[in-house]
N, C-alpha and C positions, 0 to 999 in steps of 0.2 A: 444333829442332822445326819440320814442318813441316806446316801445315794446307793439303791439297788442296780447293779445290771442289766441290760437287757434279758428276757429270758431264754438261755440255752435251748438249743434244739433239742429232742428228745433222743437220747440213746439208743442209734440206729436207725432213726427216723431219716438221715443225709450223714454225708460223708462231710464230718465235722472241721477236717482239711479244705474244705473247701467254702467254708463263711464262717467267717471270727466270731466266737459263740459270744462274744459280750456287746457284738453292738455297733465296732467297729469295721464299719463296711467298706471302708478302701483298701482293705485288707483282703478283701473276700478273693481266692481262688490263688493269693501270691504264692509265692515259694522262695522269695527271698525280701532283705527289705533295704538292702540297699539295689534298686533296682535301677541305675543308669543317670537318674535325677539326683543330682546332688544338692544337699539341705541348705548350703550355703556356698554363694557366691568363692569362685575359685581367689577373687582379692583377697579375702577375709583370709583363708590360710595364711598368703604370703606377710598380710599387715602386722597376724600375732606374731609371724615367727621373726620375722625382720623388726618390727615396732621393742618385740620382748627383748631378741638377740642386742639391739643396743643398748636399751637398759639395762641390759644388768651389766654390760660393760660398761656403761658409765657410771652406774653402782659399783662397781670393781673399783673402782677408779679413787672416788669417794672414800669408799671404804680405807682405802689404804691411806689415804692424804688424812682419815680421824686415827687412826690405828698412830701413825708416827706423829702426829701433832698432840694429840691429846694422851697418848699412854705409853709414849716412849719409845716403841718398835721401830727396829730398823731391819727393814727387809732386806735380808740375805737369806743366802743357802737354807739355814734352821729353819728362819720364821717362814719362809716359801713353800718347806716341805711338811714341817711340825706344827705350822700355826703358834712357833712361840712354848708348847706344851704347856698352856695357860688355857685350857677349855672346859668352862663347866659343867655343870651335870646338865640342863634345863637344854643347853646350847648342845651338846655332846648326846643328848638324846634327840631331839630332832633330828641331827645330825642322819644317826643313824638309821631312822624311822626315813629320811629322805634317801639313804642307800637303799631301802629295802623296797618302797613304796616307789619304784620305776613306774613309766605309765604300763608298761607289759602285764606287772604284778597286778597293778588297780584295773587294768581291764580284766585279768585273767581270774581272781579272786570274785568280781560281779558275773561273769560267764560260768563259775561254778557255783554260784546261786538257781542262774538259770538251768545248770541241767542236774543240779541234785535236791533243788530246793532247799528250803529253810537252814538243814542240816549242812549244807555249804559252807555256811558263814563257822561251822564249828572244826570245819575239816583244814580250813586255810587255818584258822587260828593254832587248831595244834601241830600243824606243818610248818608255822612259823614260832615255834618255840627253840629253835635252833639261836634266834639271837638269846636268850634266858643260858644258854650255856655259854654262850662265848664273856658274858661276865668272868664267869670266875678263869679265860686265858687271858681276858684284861686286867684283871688284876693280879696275875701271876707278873704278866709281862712288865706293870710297871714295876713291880717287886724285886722282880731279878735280874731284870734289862731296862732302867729307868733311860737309860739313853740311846736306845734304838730308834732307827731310823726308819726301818722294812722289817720284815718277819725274817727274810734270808739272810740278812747281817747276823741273828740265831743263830737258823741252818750252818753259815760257814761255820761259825765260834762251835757248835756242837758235834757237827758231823763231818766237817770237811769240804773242801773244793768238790768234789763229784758231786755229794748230795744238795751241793749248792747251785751246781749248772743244771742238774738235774728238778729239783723245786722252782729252778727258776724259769726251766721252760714249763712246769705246772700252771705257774702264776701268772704268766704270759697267755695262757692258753685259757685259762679262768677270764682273766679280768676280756679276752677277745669275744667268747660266749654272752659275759656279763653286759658288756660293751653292746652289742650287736642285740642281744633281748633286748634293754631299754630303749633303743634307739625305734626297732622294728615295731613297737608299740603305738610309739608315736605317730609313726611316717606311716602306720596302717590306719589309723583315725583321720588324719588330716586328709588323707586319699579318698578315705570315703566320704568324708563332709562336703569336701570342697573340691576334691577333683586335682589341687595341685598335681604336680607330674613326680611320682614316687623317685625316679634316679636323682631329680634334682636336691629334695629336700632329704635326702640319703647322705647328701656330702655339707649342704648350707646348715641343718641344724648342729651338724659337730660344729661346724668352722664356729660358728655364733658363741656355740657355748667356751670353743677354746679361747677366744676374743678376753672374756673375763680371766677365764682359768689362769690364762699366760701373763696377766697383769694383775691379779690378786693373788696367786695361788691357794695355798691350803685353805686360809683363814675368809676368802671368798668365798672358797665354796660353803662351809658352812653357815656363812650366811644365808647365799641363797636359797640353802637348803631349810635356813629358815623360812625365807618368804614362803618358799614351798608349799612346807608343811602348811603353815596356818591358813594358805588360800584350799586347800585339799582339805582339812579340817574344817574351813566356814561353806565349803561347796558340800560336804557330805552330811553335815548336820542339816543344811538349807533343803538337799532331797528326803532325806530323814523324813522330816515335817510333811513334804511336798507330797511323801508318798502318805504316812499313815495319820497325817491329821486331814479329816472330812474336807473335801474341793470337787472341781465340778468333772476329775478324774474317776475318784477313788473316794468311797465312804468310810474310810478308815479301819482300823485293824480288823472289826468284825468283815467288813467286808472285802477286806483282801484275805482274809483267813476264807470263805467261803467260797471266793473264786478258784482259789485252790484246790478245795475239794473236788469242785468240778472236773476243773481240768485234768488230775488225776484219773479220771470216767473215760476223760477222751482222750488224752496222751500220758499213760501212768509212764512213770520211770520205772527204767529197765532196774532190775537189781537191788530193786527197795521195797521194802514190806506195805503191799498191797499199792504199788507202782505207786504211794503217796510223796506228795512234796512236803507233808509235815511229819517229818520224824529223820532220827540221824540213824537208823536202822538199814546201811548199805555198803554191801562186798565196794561196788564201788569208789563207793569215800574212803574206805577204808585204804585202799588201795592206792588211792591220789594223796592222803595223807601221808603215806612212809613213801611214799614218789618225793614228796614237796619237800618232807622234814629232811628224805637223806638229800636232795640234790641242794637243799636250803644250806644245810652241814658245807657241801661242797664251795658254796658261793660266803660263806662266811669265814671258811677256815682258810682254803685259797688264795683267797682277792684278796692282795693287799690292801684295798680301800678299806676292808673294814679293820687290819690291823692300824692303818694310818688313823685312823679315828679314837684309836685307845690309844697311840703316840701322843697325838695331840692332847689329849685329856689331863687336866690336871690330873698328879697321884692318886689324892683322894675321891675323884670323882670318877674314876672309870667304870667301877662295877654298878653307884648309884647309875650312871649315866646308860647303860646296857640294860640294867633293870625296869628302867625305867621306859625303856625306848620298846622295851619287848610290851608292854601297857600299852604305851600310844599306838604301836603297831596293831597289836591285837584291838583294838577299841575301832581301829579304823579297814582292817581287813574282816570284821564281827558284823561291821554295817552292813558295810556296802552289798556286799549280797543278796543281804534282807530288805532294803531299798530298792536298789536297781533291776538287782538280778530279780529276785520275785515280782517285780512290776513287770519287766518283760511277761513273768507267764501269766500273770495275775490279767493281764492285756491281750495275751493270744496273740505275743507281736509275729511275724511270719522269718524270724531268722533260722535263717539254714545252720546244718552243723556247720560248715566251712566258716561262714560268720561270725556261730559262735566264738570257735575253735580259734578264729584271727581278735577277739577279742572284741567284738562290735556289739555286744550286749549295751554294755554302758553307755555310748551314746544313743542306740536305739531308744533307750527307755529315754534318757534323759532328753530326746528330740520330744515325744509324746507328752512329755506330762508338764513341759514349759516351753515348748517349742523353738522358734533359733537359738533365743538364749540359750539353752540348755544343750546344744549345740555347741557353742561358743564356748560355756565351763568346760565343757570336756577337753576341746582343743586347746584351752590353756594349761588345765593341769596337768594335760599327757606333755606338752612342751614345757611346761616347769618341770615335770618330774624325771626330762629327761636333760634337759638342760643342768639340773644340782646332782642327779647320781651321777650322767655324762663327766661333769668338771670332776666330780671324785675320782672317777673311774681314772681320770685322764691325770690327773695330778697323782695317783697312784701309781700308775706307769713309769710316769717320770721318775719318778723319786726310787723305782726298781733300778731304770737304765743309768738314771748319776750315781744312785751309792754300789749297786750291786754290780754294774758293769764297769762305767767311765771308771768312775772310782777304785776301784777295786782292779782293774784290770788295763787298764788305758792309760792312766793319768793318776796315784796314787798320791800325790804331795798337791792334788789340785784344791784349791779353796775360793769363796768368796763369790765372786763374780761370776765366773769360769764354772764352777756348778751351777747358780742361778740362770745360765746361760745355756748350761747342755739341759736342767729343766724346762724351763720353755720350750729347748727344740724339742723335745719329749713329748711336751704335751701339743704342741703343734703336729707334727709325726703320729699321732698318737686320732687325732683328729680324723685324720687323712688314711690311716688304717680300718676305723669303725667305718666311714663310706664309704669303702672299699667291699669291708665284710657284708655291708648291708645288702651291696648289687647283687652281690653272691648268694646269698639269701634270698633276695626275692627271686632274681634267677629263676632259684632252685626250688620256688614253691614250699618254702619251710615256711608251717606256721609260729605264734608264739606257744602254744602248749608242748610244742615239741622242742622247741630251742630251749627251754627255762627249766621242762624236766631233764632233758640228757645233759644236762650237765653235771649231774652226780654222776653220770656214767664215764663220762670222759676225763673226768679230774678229780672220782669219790678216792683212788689210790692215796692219795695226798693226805685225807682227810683225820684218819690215825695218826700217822706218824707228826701232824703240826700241833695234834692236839694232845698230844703227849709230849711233845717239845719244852712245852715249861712244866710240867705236872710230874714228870717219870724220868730219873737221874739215870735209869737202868736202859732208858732205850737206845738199842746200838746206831749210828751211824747206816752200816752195812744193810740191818736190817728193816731200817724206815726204808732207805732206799729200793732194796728190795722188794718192798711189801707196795709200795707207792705205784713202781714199773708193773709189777705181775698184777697187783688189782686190778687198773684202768684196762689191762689186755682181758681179763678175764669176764670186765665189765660189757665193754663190749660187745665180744666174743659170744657172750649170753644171749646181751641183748639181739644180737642179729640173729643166733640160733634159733630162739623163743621166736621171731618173727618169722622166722622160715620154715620154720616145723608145725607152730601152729596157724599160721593164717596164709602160709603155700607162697609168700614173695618178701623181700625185700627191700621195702620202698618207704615213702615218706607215710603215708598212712600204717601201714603195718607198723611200722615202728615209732607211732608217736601212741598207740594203743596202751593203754593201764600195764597190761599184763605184761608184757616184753619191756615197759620204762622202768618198773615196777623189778625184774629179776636184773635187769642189765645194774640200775643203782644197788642194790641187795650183792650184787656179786662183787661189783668194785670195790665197796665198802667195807664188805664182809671177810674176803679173801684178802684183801689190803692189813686187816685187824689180826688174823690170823698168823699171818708172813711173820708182821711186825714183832707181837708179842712173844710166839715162839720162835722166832729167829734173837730176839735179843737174850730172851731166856738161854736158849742152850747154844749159842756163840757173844756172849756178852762183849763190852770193849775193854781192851788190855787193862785199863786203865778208869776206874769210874769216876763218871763225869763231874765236875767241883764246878757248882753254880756260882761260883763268884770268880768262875773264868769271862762268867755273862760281863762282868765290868769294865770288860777288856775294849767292848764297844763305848766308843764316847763321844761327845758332843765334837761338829769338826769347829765350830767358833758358836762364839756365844750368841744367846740369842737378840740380847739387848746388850750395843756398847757404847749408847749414846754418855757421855761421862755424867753421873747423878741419874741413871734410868735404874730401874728396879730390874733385874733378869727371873721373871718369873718361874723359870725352871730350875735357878739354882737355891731360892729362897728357903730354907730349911730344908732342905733335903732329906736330910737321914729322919728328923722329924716326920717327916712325910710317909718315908718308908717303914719307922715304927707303927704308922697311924695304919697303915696298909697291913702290917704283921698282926696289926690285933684283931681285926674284923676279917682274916682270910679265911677260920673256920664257919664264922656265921653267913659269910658271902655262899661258902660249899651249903652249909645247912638250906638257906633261901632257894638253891638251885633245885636241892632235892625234893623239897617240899613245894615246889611252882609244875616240875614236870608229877609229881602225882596227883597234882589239884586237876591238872586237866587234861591228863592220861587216864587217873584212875577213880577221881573224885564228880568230875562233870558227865562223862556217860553216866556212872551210878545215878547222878540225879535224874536223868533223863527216862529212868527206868519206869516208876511211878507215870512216867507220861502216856507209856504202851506205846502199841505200835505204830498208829497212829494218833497226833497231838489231839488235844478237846480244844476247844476255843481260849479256855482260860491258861491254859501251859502257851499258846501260840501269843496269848496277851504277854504273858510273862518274859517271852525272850525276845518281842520285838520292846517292851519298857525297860529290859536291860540292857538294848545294843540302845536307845537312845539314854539310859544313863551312862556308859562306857564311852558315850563318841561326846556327850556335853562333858564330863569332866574330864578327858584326854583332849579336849577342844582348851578350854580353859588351862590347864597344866602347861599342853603345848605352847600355848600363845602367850601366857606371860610370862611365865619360872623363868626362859633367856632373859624378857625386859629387865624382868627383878635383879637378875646379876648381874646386869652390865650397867645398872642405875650409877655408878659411878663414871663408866664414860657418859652419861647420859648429862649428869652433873657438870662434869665438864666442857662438855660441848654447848650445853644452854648458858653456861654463865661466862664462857668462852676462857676460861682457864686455861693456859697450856699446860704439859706435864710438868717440865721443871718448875713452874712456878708454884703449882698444887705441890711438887714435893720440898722443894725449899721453905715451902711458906710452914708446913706442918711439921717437916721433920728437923728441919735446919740442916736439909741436904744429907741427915745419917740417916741410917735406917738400917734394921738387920736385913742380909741381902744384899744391900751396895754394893758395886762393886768394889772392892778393896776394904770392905769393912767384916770384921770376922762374921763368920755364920755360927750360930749354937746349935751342937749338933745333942739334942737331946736323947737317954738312953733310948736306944729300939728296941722292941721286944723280941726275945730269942726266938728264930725258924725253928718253927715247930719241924720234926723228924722227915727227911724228904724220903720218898718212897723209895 
């Protein structure tokens, strides 16, 4: 079955701006399409967010009463901030897929569908290969710092108090960016659905999410971050379908490949070969892509949230678990685009840049093509997805201000409770700061494309010196630090020049432009690399660095001390770290060989397609983004099930821990506490640089 269009007006025959050449004529003459009538009843905001915010604190809640009933866990300090460091690969990649996947991101990633076409979906994907690198610092870190708390606990042991106060107002100023993008995503979708009143749900949706955070901590959030995922997964595969299998929309691929051409006639894109939406032939992409990849760098290397997530990982699962997350990520930033975003223009829908630019593509389409419901998917999963990165976000703070501050500088003999306690008020604190920054934000008329790219500008300094932290014994102290402060100034510094020199002001539009995000991230990054490498080369430290000073960090109590509970972090240990010494060069190999597959290997293929796509290359990459989004739907949603089938086990046949472990082991086990651990040989550290 095939549903033709109406037939387009004739080129030049009317000013095409002013009646939607497919058909739809409530559209005829708009200029924008959120136009004062909101889609759904202002209830319906307040029910998700209040109806969701209790759930999942009551799910928090749960979670924790099976966590200590059925697997031994006693929530302190560790397991509040580490999750135990018992997280497996299946869990530990959602995980990460739900830091990445903000509602910010999932609007921002379909609005670059809609203003570069097709080629979109390939531009996010290689801007988000940034998680593909942070494997192999996860797996450094469990390697050399298996008992780290925060990335700055590093900092100190490496470089000292200065570059310790100094990273840690980085990380503070990361994770407030990070914080504040996810947040702004949301409370922009819900404003336009339904009208809520944006100051309010600027300060209610942190509070909701902190409600769980502060009563499960770490091991919470990963959960939710499960739920997440998989409703974000079963919502994008469902428009998948909705858009390119035949309905009383859309006649399927051939005919959203042909609406396209059209509209190319009537609105080409700026800076793309023959202003087509089928082809990835564009200065533009190009351009948002090393915007994306270095400010991505920024928000990966920075944020504590995503070091907390290789804390928590078991040993041997950290690099599978990155690897892996950079698939589901890419499978689900590869769609969405090519769904949403090409329906907007395949539609002729009437959104303004401003709209775009605030992220309103996504629900515009998805109101169209299943109406309120589709509506309602999107305000759930921008409140899911900021509710599981939020609680990250927020549990990542905390666990900066107990070990790195209270700890460290307040209270150095504190344990137990007394940490559990300055966490909380962290992440409470922490809450009450993102509402704060939000007011200030919208204020100030900041959209999301400008909030999400400047942040390699304001924190890309940083991005060298952490990522040479576990990789380069030779990097000085002095000159991370050095290299960290003069990048971010110089970043800046660019960026505002670039905006004033070429587009005559310095304001919120000038400088959320490609070109000026584009040199501002280029310069921080760049001059940050520079500083570092030639400053440590020619003023080296007195004294070269001995990586098994990293051990000097250590658990501050254990993490299971229920008497007979298994402490899954101390369980073979040095075992563990052999296991990690042997797969560190093949982990480096997979990195090298993932950024040239789609660096250097995926344009190539694209060549053969010319400059503009034929029909059957445009078949070929909307059947590979719905093979990428069905088996990263599948991967996502069971691989957690599958590993956690032994609490699963135990909860259906209502087993408690001690008894599951008495009954099997006769209360021994290697691991116990008090029963020796075999520390099997580890394979020798290969040569450090």
């Amino acid at each position: 079955m095939s549903i033709s269009p109406p037939a387009p007006p004739a080129p030049g025959s009317l000013n095409a701006s002013e009646v939607n050449i497919f058909g739809l004529h409530q559209y005829d003459g708009a200029t924008a399409f959120f136009t004062g009538d909101y889609l759904l009843p202002q209830a319906a905001g307040w029910i998700i967010v209040l109806c969701f915010g209790a759930l999942f604190a009551l799910l928090a809640v749960l979670l924790v009463w099976i966590d200590v009933t059925f697997s031994g866990a006693v929530y302190n300090s560790e397991q509040f901030n580490t999750a135990g460091r018992s997280i497996g690969t299946g869990l530990l990649a959602v995980d990460i897929v739900s830091h990445w996947t903000w509602a910010s991101i999932l609007l921002q990633c379909v609005s670059y569908g809609f203003f570069y076409g097709a080629g979109g979906s390939y531009w996010f994907v290689s801007g988000a290969m940034c998680v593909w690198l942070f494997a192999v610092v996860a797996l450094e870190l469990k390697y050399r710092a298996p008992n780290a708390h925060t990335m700055l606990e590093v900092v100190e042991v490496r470089w000292g108090k200065v570059a310790h106060v100094v990273f840690f107002i980085f990380a503070v100023i990361t994770n407030l960016l990070v914080s504040t993008s996810m947040l702004q995503g949301c409370v922009a979708v819900t404003y336009a659905l339904t009208g809520v009143n944006i100051y309010a749900m600027a300060f209610i949706i942190p509070l909701s999410t902190m409600i769980y955070a502060t009563v499960g901590g770490l091991k919470a959030t990963f959960t939710t971050s499960y739920m997440h995922t998989v409703i974000i997964f079963v919502v994008c595969t469902l428009f998948m379908f909705q858009v390119y299998v035949p309905n009383n929309v859309f006649g399927g691929i051939d005919d959203v490949y042909e609406r396209l051409k059209q509209m190319a006639i009537y609105f080409p894109v700026a800076d793309q070969d023959a202003g087509s939406y089928l082809t990835i032939n564009s200065n533009a992409g190009v351009q948002f892509m090393f915007i994306f990849f270095l400010s991505g760098l920024s928000q990966m290397l920075v944020d504590q949230s995503y070091w907390q997530s290789a804390v928590a990982a078991k040993p041997t699962a950290a690099a599978k678990g990155y690897f892996l997350a950079s698939f589901l990520f890419m499978a689900m930033v590869f769609s969405l685009p090519i769904c949403l975003g090409l329906a907007a223009v395949a539609l002729d829908l009437p959104l303004s840049s401003t709209e775009a630019l605030s992220g309103l593509v996504m629900p515009a389409s998805a109101d169209v093509l299943i109406g309120p419901a589709g509506a309602v998917l999107v305000v759930i999963i921008c409140f899911m997805a900021v509710t599981s990165s939020g609680a990250g976000e927020m549990v990542a703070i905390s666990s900066l201000f107990t070990f790195d501050v209270y700890r460290k500088y307040i209270n150095p003999k504190a344990l137990g409770p007394r940490l559990i306690w300055v966490s909380r008020m962290g992440v409470v604190v922490w809450s009450l700061v993102m509402g704060i920054a939000m007011t200030v934000v919208q204020a100030a008329n900041i959209n999301i494309n400008w909030l999400i790219n400047s942040i390699g500008i304001f924190c890309g300094g940083a991005v060298p010196p952490l990522l040479f932290i576990m990789i380069w014994r030779g990097c000085s102290g002095r000159a991370a630090t050095a290299g960290a402060i003069a990048g971010s100034i110089c970043g800046v510094t660019s960026w505002m020049a670039y905006a004033k020199i070429g587009y005559g002001e310095v304001s919120i539009d000038t400088t959320g432009l490609n070109p000026p995000l584009l040199a501002g991230n280029v310069f921080s990054l760049g001059v940050s690399l520079l500083v570092t490498v030639i400053g440590s080369l020619l003023f080296p430290d007195p004294k070269p660095f001995d990586w098994d000073d990293l051990n000097k960090i250590t658990k501050i109590e254990d993490t299971v001390v229920r008497p007979g509970a298994i402490d899954p972090s101390v369980i073979d240990a040095e075992g563990d770290r052999g296991a990690i010494g042997r797969v560190r060069k093949r982990v480096w190999g997979m990195t090298a060989v993932g950024y040239f597959a789609v660096f250097v290997m995926w344009p190539v293929f694209t060549v053969p397609a010319g400059d503009t796509w034929s029909l059957s290359y445009f078949r070929f990459w909307v059947i590979m983004a719905f093979i990428f989004m069905i088996l990263a739907s599948i991967i996502g949603i069971f691989l957690p099930l599958w590993e956690a089938r032994s609490v699963f086990y135990k909860v259906l046949t209502g087993a408690k821990f001690k008894e599951v472990l008495d009954n099997s082991f006769g209360g021994s086990r290697k691991g116990v506490k008090g029963a020796p651990v075999v520390n099997p040989k580890a394979s020798p550290e290969p040569p450090s640089i």
